[in-house]
Backbone as a chain_set.jsonl record, in Angstrom:
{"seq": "XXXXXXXXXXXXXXXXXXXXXXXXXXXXXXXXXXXXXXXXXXXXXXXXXXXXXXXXXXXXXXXXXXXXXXXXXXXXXXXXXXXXXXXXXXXXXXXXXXXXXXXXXXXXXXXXXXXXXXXXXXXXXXXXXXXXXXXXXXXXXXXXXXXXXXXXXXXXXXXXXXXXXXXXXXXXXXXXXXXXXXXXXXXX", "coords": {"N": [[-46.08, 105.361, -48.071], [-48.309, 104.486, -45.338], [-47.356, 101.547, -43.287], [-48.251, 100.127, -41.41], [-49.001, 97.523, -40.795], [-48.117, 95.508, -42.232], [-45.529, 96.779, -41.643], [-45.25, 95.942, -38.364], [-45.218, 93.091, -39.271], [-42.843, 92.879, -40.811], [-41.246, 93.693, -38.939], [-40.834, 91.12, -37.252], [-40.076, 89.638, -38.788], [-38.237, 87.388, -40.888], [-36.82, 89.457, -43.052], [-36.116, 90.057, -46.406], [-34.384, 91.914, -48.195], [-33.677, 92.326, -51.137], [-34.353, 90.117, -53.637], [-33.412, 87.367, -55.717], [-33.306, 85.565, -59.266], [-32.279, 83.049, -60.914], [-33.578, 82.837, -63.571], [-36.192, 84.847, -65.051], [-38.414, 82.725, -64.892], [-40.322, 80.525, -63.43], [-39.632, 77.742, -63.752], [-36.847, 77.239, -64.805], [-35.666, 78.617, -62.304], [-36.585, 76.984, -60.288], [-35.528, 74.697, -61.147], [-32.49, 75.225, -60.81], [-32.153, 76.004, -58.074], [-33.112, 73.355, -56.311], [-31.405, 71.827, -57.836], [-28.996, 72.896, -57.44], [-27.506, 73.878, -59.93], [-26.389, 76.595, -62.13], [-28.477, 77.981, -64.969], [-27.178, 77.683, -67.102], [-25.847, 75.194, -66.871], [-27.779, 73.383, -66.203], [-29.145, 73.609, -68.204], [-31.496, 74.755, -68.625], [-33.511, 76.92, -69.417], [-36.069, 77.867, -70.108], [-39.886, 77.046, -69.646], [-40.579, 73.225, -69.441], [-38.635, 71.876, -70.97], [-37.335, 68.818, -68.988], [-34.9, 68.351, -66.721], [-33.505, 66.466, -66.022], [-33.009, 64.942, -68.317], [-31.99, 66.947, -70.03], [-29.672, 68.519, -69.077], [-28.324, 67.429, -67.259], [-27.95, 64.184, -64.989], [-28.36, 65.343, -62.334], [-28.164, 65.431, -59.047], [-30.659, 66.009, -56.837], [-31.77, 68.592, -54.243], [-33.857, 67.338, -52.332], [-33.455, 64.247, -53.245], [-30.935, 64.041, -52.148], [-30.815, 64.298, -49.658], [-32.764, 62.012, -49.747], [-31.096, 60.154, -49.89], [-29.037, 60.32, -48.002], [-30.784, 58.945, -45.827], [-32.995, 60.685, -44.86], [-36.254, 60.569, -44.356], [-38.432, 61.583, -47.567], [-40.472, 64.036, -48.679], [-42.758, 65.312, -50.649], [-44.984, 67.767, -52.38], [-47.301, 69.723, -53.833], [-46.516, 72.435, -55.885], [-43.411, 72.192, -56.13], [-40.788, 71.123, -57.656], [-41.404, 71.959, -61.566], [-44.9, 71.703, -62.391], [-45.397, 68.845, -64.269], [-44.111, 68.049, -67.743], [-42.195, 69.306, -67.301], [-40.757, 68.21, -65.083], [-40.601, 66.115, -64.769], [-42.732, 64.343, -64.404], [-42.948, 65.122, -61.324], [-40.27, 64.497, -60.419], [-39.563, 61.247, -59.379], [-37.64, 60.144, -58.365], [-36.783, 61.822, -56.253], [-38.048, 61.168, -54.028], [-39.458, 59.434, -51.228], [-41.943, 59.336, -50.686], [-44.967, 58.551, -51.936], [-45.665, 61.837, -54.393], [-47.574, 64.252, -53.391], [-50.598, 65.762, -55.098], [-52.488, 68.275, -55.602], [-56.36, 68.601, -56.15], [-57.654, 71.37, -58.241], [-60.173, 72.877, -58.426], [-60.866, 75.18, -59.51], [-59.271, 75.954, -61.794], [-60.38, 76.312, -64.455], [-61.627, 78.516, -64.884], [-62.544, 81.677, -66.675], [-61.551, 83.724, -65.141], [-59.809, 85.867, -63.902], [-58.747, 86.613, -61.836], [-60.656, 85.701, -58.723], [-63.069, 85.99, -56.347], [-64.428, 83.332, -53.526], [-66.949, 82.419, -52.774], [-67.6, 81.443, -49.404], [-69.181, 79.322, -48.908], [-68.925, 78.033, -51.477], [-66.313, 77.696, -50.774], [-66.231, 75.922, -48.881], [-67.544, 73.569, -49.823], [-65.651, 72.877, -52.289], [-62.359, 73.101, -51.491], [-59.634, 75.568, -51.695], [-56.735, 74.602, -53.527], [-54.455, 76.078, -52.2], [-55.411, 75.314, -49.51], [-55.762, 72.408, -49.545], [-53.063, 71.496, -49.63], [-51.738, 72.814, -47.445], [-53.177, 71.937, -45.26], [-52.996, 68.787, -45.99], [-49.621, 68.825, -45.551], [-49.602, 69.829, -43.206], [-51.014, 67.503, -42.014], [-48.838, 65.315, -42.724], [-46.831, 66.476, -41.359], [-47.538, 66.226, -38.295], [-47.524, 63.169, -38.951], [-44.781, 62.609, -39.393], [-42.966, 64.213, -37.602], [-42.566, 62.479, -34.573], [-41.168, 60.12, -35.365], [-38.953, 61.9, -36.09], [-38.385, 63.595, -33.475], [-37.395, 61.725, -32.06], [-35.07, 60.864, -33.209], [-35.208, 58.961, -34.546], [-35.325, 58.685, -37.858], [-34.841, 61.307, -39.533], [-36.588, 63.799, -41.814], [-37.373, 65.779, -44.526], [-39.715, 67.99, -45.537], [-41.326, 69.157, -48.566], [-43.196, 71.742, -49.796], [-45.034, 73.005, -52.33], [-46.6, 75.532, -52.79], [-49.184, 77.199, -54.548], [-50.297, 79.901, -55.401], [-48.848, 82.849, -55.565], [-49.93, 82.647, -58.731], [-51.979, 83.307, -61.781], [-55.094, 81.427, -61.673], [-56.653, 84.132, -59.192], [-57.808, 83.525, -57.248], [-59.566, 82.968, -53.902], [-60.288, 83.058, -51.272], [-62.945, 85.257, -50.139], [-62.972, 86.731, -47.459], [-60.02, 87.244, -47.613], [-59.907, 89.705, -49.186], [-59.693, 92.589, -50.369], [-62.173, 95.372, -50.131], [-61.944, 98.682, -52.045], [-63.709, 101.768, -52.594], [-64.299, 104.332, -54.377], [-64.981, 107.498, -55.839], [-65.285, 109.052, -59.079], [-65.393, 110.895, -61.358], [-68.498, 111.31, -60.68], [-69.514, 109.035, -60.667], [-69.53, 105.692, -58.754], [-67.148, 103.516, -58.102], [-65.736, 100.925, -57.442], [-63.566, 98.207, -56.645], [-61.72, 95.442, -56.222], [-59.294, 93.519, -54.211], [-56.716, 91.741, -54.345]], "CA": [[-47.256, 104.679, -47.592], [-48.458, 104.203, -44.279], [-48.304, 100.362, -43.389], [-48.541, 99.408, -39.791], [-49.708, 95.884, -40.129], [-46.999, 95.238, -42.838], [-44.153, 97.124, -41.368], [-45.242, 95.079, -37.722], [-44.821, 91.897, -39.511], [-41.671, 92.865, -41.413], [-40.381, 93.506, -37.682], [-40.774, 90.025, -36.531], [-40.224, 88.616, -39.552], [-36.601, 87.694, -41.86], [-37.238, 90.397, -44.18], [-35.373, 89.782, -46.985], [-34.903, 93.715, -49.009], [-32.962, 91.489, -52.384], [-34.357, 88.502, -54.244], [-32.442, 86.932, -57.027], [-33.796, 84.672, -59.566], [-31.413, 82.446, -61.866], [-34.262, 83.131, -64.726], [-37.247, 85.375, -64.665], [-39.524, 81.864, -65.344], [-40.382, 79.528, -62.748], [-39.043, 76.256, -64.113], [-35.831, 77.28, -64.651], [-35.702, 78.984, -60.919], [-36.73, 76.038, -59.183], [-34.226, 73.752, -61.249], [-31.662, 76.027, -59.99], [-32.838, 76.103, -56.319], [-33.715, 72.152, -56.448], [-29.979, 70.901, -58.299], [-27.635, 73.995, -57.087], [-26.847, 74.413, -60.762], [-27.183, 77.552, -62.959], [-29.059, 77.455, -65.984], [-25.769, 77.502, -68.325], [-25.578, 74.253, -66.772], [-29.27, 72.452, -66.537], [-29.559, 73.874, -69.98], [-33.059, 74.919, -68.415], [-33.893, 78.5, -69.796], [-37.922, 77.915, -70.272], [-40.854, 75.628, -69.092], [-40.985, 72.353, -70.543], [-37.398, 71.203, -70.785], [-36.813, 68.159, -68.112], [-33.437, 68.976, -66.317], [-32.637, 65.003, -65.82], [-32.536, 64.678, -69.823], [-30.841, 68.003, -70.949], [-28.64, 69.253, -68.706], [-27.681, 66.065, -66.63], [-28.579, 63.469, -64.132], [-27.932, 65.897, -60.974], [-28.557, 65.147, -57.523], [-31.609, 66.938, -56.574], [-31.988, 68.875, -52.743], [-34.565, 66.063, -51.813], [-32.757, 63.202, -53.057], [-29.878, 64.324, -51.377], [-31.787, 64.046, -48.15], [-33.048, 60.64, -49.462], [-29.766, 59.108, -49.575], [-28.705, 60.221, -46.741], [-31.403, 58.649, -44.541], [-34.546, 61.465, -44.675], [-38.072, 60.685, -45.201], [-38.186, 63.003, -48.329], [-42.105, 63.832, -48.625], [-42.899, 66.449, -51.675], [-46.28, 67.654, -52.105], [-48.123, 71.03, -54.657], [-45.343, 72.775, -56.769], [-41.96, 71.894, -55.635], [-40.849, 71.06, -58.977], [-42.11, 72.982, -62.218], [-45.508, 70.122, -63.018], [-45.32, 68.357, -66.325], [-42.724, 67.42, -68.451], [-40.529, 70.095, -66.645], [-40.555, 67.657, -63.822], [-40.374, 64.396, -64.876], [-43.731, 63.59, -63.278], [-42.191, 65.33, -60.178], [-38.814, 63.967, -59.955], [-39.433, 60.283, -58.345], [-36.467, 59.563, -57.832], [-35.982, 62.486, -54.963], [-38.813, 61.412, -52.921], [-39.218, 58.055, -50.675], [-43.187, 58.806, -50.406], [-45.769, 59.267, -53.171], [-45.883, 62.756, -54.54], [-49.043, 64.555, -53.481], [-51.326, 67.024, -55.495], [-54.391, 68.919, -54.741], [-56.735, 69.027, -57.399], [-58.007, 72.836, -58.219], [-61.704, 72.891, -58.895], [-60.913, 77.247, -60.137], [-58.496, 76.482, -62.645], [-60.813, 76.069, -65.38], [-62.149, 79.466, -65.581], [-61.597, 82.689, -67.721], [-61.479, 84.673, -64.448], [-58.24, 86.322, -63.589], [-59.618, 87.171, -59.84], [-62.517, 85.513, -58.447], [-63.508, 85.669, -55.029], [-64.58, 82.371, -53.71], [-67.819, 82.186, -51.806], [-67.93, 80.653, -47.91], [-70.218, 77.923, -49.047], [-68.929, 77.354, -52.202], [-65.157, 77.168, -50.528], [-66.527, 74.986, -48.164], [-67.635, 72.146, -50.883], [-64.394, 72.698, -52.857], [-61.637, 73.916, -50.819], [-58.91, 75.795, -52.445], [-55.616, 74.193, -53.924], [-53.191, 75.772, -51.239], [-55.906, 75.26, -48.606], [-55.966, 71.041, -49.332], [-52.076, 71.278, -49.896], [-51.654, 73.018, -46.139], [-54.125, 70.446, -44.859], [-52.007, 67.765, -46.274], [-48.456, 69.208, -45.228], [-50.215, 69.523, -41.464], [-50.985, 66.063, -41.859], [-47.542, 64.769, -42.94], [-45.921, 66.651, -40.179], [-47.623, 64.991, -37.695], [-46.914, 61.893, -38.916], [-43.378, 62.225, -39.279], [-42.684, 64.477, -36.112], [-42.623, 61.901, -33.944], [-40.203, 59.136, -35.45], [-37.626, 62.803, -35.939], [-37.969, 64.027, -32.454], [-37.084, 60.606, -31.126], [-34.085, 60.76, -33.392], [-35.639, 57.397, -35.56], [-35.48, 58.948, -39.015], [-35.248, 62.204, -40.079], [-37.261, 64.097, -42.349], [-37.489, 66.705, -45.484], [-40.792, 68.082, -46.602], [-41.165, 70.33, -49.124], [-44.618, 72.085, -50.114], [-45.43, 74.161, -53.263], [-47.953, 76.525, -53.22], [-49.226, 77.326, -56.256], [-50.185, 81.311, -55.48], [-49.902, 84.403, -56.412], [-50.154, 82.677, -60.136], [-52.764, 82.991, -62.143], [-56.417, 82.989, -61.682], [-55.952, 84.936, -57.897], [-58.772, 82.599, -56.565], [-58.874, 83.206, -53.094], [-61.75, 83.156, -49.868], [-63.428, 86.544, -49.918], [-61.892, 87.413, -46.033], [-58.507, 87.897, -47.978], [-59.918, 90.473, -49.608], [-60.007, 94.262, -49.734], [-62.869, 96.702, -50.835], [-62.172, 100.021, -52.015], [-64.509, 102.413, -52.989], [-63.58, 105.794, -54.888], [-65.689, 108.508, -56.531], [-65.103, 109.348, -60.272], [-66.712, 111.915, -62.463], [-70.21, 111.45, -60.07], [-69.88, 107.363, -60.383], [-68.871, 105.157, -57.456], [-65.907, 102.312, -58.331], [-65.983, 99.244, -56.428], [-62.415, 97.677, -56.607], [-61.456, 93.711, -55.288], [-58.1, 93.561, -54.293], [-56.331, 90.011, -53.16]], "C": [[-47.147, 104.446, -46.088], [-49.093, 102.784, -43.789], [-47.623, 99.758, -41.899], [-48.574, 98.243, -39.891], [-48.573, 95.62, -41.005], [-45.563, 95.239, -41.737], [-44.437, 96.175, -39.479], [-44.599, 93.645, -37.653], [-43.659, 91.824, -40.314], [-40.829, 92.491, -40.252], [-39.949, 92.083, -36.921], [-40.43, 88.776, -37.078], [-38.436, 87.878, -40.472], [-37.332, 88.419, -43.286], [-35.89, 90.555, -45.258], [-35.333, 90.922, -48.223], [-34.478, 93.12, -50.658], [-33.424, 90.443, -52.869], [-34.018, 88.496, -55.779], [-33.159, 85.898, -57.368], [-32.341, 84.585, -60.805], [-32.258, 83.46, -63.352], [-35.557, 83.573, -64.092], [-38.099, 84.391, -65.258], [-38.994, 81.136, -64.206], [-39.656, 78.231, -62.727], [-37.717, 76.389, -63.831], [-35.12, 77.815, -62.866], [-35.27, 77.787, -60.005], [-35.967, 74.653, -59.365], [-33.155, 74.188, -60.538], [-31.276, 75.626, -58.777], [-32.219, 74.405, -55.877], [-32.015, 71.345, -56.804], [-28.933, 71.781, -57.579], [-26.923, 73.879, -58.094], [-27.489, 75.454, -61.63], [-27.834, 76.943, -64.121], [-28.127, 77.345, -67.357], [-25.428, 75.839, -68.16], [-26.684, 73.307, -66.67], [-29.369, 72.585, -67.602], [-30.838, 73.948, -69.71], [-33.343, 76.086, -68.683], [-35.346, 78.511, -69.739], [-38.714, 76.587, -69.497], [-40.584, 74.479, -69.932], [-40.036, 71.26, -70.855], [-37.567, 70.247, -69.451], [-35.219, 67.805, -67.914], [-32.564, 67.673, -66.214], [-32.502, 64.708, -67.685], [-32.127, 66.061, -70.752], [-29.616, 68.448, -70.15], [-27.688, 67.982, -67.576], [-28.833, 65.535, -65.566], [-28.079, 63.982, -62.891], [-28.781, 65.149, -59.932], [-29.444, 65.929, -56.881], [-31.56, 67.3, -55.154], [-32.644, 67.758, -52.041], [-33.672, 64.676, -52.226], [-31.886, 63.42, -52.337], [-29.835, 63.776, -50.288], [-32.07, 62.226, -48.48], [-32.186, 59.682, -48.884], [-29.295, 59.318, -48.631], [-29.591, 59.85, -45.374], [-32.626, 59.142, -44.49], [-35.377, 60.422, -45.565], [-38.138, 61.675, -45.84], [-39.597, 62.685, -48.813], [-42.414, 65.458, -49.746], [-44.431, 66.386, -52.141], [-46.64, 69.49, -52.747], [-46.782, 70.958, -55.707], [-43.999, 73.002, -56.526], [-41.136, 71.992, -56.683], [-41.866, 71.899, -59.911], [-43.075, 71.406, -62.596], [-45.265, 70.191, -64.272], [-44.083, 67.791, -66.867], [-41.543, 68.224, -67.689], [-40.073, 69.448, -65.589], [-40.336, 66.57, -63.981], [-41.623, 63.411, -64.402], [-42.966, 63.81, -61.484], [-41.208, 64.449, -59.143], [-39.014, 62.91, -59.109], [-38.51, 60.004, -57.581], [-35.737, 60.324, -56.527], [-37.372, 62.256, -53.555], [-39.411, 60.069, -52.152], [-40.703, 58.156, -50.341], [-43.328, 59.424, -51.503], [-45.449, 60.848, -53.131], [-47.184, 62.798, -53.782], [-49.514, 65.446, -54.012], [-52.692, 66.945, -55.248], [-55.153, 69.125, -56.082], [-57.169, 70.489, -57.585], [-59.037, 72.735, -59.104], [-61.788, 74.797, -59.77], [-60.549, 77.147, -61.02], [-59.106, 76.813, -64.093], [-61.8, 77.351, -65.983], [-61.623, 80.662, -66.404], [-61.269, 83.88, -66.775], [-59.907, 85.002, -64.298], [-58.358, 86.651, -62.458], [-60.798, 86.537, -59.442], [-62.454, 85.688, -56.581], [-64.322, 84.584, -54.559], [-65.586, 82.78, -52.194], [-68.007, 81.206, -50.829], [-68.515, 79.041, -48.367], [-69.465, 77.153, -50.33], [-67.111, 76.605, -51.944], [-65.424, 75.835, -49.478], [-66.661, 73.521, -48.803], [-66.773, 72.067, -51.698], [-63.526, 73.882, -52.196], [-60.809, 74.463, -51.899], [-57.764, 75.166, -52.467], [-54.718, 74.092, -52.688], [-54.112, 75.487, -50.399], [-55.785, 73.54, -48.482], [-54.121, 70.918, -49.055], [-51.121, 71.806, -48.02], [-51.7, 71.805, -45.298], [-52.978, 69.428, -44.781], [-50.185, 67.712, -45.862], [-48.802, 69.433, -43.203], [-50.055, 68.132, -41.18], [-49.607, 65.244, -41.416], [-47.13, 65.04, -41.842], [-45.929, 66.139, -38.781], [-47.328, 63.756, -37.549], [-45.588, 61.461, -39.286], [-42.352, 62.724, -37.935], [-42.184, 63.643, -35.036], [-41.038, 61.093, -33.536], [-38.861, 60.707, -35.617], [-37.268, 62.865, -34.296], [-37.584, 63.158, -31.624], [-35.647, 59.782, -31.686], [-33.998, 59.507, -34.437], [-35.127, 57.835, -37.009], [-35.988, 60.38, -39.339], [-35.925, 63.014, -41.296], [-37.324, 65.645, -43.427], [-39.169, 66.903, -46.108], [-40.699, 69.156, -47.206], [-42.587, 70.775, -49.932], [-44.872, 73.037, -50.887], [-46.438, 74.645, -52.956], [-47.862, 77.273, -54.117], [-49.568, 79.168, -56.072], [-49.388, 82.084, -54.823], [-50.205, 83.973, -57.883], [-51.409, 82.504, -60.186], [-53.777, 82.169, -62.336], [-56.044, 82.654, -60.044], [-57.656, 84.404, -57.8], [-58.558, 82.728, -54.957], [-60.76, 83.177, -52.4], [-61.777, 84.819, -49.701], [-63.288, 86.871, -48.254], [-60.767, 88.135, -46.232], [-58.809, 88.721, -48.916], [-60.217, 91.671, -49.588], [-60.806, 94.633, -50.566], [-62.478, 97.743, -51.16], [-62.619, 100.554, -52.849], [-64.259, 103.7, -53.074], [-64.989, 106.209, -56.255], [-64.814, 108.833, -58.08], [-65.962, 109.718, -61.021], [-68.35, 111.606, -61.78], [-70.416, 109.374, -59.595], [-68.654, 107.086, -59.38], [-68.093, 103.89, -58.321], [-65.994, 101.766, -57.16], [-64.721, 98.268, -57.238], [-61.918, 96.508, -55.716], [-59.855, 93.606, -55.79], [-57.482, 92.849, -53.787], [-55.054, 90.609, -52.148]], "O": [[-46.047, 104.231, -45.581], [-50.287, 102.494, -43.724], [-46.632, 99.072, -41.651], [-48.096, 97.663, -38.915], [-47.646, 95.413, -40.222], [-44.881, 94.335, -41.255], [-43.386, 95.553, -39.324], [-43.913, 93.102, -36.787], [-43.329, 90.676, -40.61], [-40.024, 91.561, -40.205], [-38.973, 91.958, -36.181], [-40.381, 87.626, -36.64], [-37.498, 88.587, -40.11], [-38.079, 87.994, -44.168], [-34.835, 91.097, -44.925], [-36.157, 90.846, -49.134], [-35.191, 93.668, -51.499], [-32.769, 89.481, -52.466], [-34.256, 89.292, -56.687], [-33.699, 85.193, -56.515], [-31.682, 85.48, -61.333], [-31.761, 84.413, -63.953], [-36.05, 83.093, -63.072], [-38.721, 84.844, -66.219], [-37.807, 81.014, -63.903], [-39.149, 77.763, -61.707], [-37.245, 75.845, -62.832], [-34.112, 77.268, -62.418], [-34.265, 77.577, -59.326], [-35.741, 73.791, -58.516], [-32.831, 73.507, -59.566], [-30.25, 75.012, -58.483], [-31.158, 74.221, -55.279], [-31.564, 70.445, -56.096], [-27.955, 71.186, -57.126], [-25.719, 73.754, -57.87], [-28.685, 75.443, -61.922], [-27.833, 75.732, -64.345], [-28.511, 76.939, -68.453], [-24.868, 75.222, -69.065], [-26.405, 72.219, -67.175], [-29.744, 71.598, -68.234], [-31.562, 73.272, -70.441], [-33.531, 76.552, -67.56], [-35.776, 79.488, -69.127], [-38.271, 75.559, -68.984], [-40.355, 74.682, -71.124], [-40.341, 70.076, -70.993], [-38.038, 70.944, -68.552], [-34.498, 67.181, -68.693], [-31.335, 67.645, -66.279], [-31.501, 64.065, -68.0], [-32.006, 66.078, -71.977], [-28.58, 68.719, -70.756], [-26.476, 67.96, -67.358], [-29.948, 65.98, -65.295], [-27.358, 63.219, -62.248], [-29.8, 64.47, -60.057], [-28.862, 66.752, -56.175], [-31.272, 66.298, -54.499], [-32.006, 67.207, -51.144], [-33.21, 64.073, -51.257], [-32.075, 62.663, -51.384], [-29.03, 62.924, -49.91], [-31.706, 61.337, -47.71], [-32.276, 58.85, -47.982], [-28.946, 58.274, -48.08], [-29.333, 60.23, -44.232], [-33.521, 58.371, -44.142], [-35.313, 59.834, -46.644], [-37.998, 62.758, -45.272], [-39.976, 61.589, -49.226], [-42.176, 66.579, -49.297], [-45.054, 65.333, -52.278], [-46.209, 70.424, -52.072], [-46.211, 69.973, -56.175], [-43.514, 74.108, -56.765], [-40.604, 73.1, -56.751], [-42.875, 72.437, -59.456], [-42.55, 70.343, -62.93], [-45.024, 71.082, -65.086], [-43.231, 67.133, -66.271], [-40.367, 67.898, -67.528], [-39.07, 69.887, -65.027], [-39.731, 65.972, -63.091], [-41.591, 62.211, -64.127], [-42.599, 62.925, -60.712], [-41.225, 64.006, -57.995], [-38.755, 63.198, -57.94], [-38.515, 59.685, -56.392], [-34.738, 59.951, -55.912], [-37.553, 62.928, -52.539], [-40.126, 59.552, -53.01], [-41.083, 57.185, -49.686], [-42.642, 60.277, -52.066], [-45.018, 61.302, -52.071], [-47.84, 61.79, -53.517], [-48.988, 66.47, -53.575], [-53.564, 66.145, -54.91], [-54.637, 69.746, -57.011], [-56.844, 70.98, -56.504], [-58.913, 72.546, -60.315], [-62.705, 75.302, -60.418], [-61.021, 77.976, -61.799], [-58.446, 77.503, -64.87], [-62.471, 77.351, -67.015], [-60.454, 80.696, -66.789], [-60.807, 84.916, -67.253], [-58.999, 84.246, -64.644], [-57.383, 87.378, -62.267], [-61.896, 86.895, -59.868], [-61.503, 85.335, -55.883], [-65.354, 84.654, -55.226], [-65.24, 83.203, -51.092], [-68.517, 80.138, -51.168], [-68.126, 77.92, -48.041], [-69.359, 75.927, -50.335], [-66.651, 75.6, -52.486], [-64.673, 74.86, -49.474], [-66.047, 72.529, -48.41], [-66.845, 70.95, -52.209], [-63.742, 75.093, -52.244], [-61.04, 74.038, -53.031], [-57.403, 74.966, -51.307], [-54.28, 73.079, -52.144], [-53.298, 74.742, -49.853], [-55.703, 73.165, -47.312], [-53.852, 70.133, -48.145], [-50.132, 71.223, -47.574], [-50.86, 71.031, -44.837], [-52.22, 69.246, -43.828], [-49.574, 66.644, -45.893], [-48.081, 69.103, -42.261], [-49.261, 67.621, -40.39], [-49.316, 64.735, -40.333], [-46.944, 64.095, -41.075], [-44.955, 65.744, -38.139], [-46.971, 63.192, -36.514], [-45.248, 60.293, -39.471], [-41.429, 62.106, -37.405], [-41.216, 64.148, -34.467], [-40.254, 61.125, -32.588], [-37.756, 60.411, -35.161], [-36.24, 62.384, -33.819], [-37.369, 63.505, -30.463], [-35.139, 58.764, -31.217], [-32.973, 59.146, -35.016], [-34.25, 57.042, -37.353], [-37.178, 60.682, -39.42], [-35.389, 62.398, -42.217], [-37.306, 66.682, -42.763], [-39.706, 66.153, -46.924], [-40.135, 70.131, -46.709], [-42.993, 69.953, -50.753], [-44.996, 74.126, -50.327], [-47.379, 73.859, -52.849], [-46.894, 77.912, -54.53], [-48.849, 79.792, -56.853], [-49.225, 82.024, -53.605], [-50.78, 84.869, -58.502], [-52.093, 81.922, -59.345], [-53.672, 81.826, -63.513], [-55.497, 81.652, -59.584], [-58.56, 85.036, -58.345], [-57.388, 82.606, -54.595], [-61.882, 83.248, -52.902], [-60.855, 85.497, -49.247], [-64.062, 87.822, -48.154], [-60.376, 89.13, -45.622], [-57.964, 88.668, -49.809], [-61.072, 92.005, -48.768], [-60.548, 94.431, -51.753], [-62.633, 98.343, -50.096], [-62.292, 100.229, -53.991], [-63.999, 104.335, -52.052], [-65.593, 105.554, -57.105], [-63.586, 108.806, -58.008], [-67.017, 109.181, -61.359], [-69.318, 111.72, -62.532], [-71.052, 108.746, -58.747], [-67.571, 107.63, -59.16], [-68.721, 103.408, -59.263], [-66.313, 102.227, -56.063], [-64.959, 97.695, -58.301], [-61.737, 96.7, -54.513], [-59.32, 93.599, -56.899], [-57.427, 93.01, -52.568], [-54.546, 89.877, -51.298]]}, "num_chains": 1, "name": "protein.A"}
């Protein structure tokens, strides 16, 4: 393939050619990641399990930070939500959680393209969850760079999962001939 705008931004970028996952499921991943133990040891193999009542009371990356002093500020999918989280792990974070609500999730689409106007009156998920991680940084910036109290944020974004909801800009047309009919293809 010929990809210019890719291979540009590979150049400038940490391009990382290897990624390793503990478990091919999210939950267990981001226990992993989140405690720095495998899943032989969270006893986290699937969604659903909470890692502070099966596999132990570990010391999470953000608490870590708490106790040692950080403003620990957690905010989208950091944690797996739900029971896999505990109600996203209080105990590692010295401000409220924050979530974005998602006005898309509720359809049967598996792709939609999200019309200007209608993104405008409900933004999208990662678009409030940005927003809100902008915010924060501002308002913790300050008291770091002056050496007051340092700071951990950590910001899920919820895509590429399922439904691929997205502002029709980030998306591609292509149009291909078959047997006499034209195809019209939306590609995030």
């Amino acid at each position: 393939m010929h990809t210019p705008n890719i291979d540009a931004l590979a150049a400038r970028s940490l391009l990382l050619k290897r990624a390793y996952v503990s478990v091919a499921v999210c939950s267990p991943s981001r226990t992993a990641l989140l405690t720095s133990r495998r899943p032989d040891t969270s006893h986290i193999w699937s969604i659903g399990p909470y890692f502070r009542q099966y596999g132990g009371n570990f010391t999470t990356l953000p608490q870590y930070f708490k106790q040692n002093g950080y403003r620990t500020i957690g905010m989208g999918k950091v944690f797996h939500p739900g029971s896999s989280s505990g109600g996203d792990d209080p105990v590692s974070w010295t401000d409220p959680y924050t979530h974005a609500d998602d006005d898309y999730k509720h359809n049967d689409l598996l792709m939609e393209a999200v019309s200007e106007e209608r993104e405008k009156a409900n933004p999208l998920q990662d678009q409030i969850l940005a927003a809100s991680a902008i915010q924060a940084l501002k308002e913790v910036a300050p008291a770091a760079k002056s050496d007051e109290r340092p700071f951990f944020l950590a910001v899920g974004f919820r895509k590429p999962h399922i439904p691929g909801t997205s502002p029709p800009d980030s998306w591609i047309t292509i149009h291909w001939k078959v047997s006499g009919y034209h195809r019209i293809t939306m590609l995030q």
